[in-house]
Structures are given as C-alpha cells and as structure tokens.
C-alpha positions in Angstrom: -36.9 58.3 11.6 -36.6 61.5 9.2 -36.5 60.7 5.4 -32.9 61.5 4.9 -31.9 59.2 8.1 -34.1 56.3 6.1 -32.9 56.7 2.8 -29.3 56.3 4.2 -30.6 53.0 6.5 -32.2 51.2 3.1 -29.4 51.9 0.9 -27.1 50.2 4.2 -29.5 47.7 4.1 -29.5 47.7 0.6 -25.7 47.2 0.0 -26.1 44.6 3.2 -28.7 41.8 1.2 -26.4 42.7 -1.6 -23.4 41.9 0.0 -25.5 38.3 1.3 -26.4 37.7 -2.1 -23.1 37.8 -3.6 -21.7 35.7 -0.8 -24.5 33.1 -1.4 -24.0 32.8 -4.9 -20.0 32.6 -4.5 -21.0 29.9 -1.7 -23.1 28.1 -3.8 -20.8 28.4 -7.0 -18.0 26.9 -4.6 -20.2 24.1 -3.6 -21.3 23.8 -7.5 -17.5 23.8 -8.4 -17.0 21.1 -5.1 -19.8 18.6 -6.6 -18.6 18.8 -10.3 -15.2 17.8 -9.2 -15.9 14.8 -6.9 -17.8 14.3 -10.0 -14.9 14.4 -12.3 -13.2 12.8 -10.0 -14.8 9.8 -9.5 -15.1 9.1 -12.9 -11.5 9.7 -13.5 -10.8 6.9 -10.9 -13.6 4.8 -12.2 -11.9 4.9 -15.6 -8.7 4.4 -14.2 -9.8 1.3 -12.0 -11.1 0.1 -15.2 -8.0 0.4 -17.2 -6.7 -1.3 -14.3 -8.5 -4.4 -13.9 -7.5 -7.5 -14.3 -9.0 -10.7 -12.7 -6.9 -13.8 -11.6 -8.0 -17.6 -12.0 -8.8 -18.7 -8.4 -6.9 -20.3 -5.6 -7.5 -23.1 -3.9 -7.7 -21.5 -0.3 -9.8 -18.1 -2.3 -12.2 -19.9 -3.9 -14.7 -20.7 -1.4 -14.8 -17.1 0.0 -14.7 -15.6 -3.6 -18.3 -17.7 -3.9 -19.5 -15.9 -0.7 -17.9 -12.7 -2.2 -16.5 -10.6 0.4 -17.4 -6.9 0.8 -14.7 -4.7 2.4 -16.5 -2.2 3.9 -18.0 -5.1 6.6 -16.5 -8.2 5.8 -12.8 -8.6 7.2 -10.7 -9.2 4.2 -7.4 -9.8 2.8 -5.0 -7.9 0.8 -1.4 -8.7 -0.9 0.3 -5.7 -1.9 3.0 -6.5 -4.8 5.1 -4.0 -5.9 7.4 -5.3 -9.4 10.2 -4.4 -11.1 9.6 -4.1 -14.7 12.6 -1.6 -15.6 14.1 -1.4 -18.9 17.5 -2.8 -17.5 15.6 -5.9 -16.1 14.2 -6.3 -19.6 11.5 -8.7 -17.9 8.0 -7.3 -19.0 5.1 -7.6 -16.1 4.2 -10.9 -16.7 8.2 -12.3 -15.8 9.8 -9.3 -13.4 10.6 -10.8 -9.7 8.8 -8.9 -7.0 10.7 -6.3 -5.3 7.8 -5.9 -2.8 5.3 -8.3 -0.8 2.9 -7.0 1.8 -0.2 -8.6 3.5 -2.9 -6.4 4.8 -5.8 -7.8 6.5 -8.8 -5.9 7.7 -11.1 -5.7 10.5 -14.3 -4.1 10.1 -15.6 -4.2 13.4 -12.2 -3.1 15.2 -11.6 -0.7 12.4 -7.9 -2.2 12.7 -5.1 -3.6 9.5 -2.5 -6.0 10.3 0.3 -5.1 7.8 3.1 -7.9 7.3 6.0 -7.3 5.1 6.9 -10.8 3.4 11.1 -11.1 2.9 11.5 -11.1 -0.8 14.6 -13.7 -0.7 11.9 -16.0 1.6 12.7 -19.4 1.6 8.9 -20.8 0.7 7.3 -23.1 -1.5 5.9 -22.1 -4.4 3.3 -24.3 -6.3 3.8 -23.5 -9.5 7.1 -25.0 -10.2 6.6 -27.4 -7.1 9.3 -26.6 -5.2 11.2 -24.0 -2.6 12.2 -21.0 -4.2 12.7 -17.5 -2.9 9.2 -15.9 -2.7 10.5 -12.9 -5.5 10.7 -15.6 -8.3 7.0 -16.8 -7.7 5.8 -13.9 -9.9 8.4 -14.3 -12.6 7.9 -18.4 -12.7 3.7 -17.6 -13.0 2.7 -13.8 -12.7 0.2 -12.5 -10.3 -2.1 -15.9 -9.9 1.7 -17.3 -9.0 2.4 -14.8 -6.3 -1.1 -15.3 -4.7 -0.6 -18.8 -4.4 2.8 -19.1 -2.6 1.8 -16.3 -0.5 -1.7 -18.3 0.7 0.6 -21.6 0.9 2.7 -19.8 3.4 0.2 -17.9 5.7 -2.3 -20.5 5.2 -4.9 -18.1 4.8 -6.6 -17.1 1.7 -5.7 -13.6 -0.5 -9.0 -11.9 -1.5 -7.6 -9.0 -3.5 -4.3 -8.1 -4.9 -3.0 -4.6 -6.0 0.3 -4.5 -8.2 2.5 -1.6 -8.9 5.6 -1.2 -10.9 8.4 1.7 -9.8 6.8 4.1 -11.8 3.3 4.2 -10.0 5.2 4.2 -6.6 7.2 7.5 -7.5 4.0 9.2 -9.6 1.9 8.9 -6.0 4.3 10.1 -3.7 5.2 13.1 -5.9 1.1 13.8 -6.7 0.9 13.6 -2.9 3.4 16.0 -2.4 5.8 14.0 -0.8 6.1 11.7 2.5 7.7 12.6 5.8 9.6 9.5 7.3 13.2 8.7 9.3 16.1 7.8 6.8 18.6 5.7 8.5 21.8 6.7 7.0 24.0 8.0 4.2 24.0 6.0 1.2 24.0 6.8 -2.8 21.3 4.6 -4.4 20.1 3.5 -7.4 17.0 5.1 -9.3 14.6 3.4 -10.7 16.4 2.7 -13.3 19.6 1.0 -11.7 22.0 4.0 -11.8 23.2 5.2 -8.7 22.1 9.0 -9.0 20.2 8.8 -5.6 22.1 10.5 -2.3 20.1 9.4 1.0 21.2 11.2 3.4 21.0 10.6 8.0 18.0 12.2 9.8 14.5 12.0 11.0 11.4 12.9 9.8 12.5 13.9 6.3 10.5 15.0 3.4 11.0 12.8 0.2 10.0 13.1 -3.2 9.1 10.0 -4.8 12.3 8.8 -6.3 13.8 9.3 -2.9 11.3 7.1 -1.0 11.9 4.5 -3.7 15.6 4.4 -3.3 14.7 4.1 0.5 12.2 1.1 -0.1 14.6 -0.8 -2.1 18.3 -0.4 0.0 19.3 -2.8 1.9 22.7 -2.9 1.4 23.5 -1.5 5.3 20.8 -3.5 6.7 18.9 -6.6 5.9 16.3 -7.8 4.0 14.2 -7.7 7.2 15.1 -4.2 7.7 13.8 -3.2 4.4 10.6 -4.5 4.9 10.0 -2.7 8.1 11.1 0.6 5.9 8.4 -0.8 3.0 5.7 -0.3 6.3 6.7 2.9 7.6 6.4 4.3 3.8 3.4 2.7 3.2 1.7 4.2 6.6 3.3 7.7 5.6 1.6 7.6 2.2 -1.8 6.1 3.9 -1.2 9.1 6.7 -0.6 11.5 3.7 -3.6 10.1 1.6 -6.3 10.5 4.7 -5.3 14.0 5.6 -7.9 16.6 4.7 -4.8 19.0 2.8 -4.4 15.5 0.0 -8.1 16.1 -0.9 -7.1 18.6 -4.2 -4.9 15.8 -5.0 -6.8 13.2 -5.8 -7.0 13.3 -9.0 -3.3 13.9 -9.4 -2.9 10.4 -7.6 -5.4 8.5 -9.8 -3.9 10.2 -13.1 -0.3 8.7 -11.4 -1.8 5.5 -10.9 -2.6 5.4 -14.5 -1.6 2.5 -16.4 0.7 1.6 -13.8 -1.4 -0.4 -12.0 -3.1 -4.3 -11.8 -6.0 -5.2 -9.4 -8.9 -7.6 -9.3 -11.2 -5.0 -7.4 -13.7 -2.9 -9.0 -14.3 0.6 -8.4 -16.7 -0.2 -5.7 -14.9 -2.8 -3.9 -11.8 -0.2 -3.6 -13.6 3.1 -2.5 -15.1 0.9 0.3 -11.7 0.3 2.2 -12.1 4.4 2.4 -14.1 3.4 5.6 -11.6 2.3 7.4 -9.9 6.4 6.9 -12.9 7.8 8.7 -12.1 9.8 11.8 -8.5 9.6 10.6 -5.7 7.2 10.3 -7.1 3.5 11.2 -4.8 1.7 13.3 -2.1 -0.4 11.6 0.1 -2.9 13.1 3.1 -4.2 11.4 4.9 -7.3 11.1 7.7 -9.2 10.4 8.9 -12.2 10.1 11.4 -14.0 12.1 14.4 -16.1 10.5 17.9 -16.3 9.5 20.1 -15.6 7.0 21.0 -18.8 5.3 24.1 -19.4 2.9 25.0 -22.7 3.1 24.5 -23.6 -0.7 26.3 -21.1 -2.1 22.9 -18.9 -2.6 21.4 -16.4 -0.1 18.1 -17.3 1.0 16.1 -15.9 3.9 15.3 -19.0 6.1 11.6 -18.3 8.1 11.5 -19.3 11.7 8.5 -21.9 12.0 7.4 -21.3 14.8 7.0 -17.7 14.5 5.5 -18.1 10.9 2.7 -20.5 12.3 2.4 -17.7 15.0 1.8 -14.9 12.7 -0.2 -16.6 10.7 -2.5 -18.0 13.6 -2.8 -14.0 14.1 -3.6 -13.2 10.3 -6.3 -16.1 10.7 -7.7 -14.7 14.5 -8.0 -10.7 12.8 -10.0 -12.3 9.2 -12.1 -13.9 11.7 -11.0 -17.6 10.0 -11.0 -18.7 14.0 -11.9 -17.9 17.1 -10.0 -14.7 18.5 -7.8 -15.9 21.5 -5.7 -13.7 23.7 -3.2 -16.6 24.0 -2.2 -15.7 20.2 0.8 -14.0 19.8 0.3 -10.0 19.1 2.1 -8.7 16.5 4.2 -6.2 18.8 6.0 -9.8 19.7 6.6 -10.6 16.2 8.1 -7.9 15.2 12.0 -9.6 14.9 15.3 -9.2 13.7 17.3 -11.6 11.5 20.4 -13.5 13.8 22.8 -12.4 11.6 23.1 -8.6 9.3 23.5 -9.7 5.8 23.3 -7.7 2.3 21.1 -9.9 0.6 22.1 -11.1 -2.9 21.3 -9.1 -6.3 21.9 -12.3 -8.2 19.3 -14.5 -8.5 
C-alpha cells in the first residue's frame, strides 16, 4: 500500500473507531440515563406507596392467612378493588363516602390467571357492622375500609388479603397519565363529571379513545342499562388500563401514573408486596376472566335493591375458593364464562339511598 493510499485508510479508520466511540458513549449515557430513571422511579413509587399506606384491623376469615403472610408473586391471593366517591357535593369525607365501585380479583400463580368479579353496588348482602342487610355501597360509609372487607368476605366466603382504594380523582389522573384507554361505549348519553354536573357527552361506537373524565362518566352510567351492566363496563375499563399499563409504549409513563396516584390512594401493601403482582404482566397481558353476578331487581319495599341469585353466588364463590387454592380444583365447578348473567328485569338503579 503507498503512503498516500495509507494515510487516507487510517484517517477512515480513524474517523471509523471515532464514530464507535461516540456511539458507545451515547449508548452507555442512554443506558446511564435508563438506570437513573428506574431509579427515580422507584423511589417515587416507593414514596408514594408510603404516603399511601394504611393498614386495616383484621378479619375474621383474613386473619389466619395474614399469620402465614401471603406473597403475591407465588402465593395465590386476593384482592378487593374499592373505588369511593368523596366529591365535594357528596360532602362525605373518605372515611363515610358509599362505594361507587367493588371488584374481587384473585390470583393464580401457577396458572398465571385473575378472576375479576364486579360486586353490584345496590347488592342486597349482609353487612356485619351494623348487623344487618344493607346494600353493599353503604358498608364503607357505615365502617370505612375494615367495613367493606368484611361484608365482602361474608358474602364470597373467602378471605380479602389486600385492598386498594381510589377516589374519582386517582381514576381520571391514571387514565390521562396513561394517555388514554381504548374501549366500546354503548350509546349516547350526557353524563355527569366527577363532580355531579352533567358536562360529559358519551357518544355510540367501538373501540374509542377516552380521556379520563370520559371513562369515569362511562364507569359510573347506568341510567340506560343496569347496575349489572355497569359492572361488566367497570371490567372492560379496568382490562383496558391493565392492557395500557403492560404495554412496552406506557413504560415513560410511569412516573406520570404514580405522581397521579398520589395522595389519592389507600392500600395495605407495601412497595414490595405491590411490584410483585408485576409478574403476572410478564410476556404480556395475563389472562383475566370476568364475572358477574346473577340476580334481580327487587322493589318491593319501596327501595331498589339488587337481589343475588343463591345459587349462582355459592357458584362463584366455590370458583373464587377453587382459583385461591382454599379447595380442591374440580371441573364440575362452574367456570366463570357460565356466570357471566344478566339481571331479569332492566332497571335504573336508585340515586337515593
């Protein structure tokens, strides 16, 4: 090779390793960049699962399993998802607003699998604090969280390991951090906000992108439907923000969704116990199956209350029981695609309570 030829190959090759530097230090700066913000990130939500703790006195059905102390990430588990209405109108504070939302989630380690049942909120149940039958929404105004927990275990017959709470305002911050959620809206209606004015146009058509005040309205309505109807929306939203949450894009918006979370939120799991349901979202969206609740719509004194079919609740709580590994898994229990009912009759539900 003449010298002029290999002065121009090294100053190639030159500008090449230079080139592979610079690349290397961006690619290490990224990752750098990466690390520090999973950092940050984690001990934002560590902070913010701190702020949100707050433990409940034990049941009667939890306390034996809270001794053994159940690990989510391979012990199947229990959840009860409450979501509150705390709005100024109401006027109620935490400790006394009704609960606009009740969902069980149980979990399966080994099958990787959730059960999701939506609980009617005008539920017919018995509720041990007061001692006697109530709709299931006033259990957390008569006695809070611990309240809730307790008629919800005395219905299922199964025992609530750990509860999440979230008022409106949590529910809206997430879905907006997350960008939004895609799912069906049913029909037309104006709706109320989250502050009970009806500034909220819902409007006929599949697969829909809504921001979080939207979704809200949607949750609530049931004015067109049923109770039943609503609860079987409450899943489909809850799976879209689960479907959002898992999905490689939501990553950079973490910390927007803990910083929504805020002060918003109650739970009795640490930081630990909650990242480890993140297992369940490896490889993707973990199978969910909902369920509802069969029953009728009951006004024969005067008050609307949702009356549970007996049968079907014994059913679907044989099922919760079978999937938290309580007894022995049978096929002769009913699956929850055969629970999944309608009420006998369409009703609107009653705003008065």
């Amino acid at each position: 090779m003449k010298r002029k030829d290999y002065k121009k190959f090294k100053k190639k090759t030159s500008k090449a390793r230079l080139a592979i530097k610079i690349g290397l230090l961006v690619s290490f700066t990224a990752l750098l960049a990466t690390a520090a913000y999973g950092l940050s990130l984690k001990q934002q939500a560590e902070q913010a699962v701190d702020r949100a703790y707050e433990a409940v006195p034990e049941t009667k059905k939890s306390g034996g399993r809270a001794e053994a102390k159940v690990e989510p990430s391979k012990d199947n588990v229990s959840l009860l998802l409450i979501g509150v209405d705390d709005s100024e109108k109401r006027m109620q504070g935490d400790s006394h607003s009704r609960s606009d939302a009740l969902l069980v989630a149980t979990f399966n380690p080994e099958e990787k699998s959730v059960k999701l049942l939506s609980i009617p909120r005008d539920s017919y149940v018995y509720i041990p604090k007061v001692g006697y039958k109530d709709k299931i929404t006033h259990a957390h105004a008569f006695g809070g969280t611990h309240a809730a927990i307790e008629s919800v275990e005395e219905m299922l017959d199964i025992p609530i390991d750990y509860y999440v709470k979230m008022n409106f305002n949590a529910f809206i911050e997430v879905v907006d951090a997350l960008g939004g959620i895609t799912v069906d809206v049913p029909y037309n209606r104006l709706e109320k906000d989250e502050n009970d004015k009806n500034t909220i146009q819902l409007v006929k058509g599949q697969q829909q992108l809504l921001d979080g005040r939207h979704a809200l309205a949607l949750a609530r309505t049931r004015k067109l439907d049923s109770d039943l109807e609503r609860g079987k929306r409450q899943q489909e939203i809850l799976q879209a923000i689960i479907k959002e949450m898992v999905s490689v894009k939501s990553i950079t918006k973490y910390g927007d969704v803990i910083e929504a979370v805020g002060d918003n939120m109650k739970t009795d799991m640490t930081f630990k116990e909650m990242t480890s349901f993140w297992e369940y979202a490896k490889g993707g969206m973990p199978q969910i199956d909902t369920i509802n609740l069969q029953g009728y719509d009951d006004w024969s004194t005067g008050v609307y209350y949702y009356k549970l079919n007996e049968t079907d609740l014994a059913n679907v709580s044989q099922l919760l029981k079978a999937h938290l590994g309580l007894i022995p898994d049978s096929s002769s229990l009913t699956d929850s695609s055969s629970v999944i009912g309608t009420a006998d009759e369409t009703a609107e539900g009653s705003d008065d309570y």
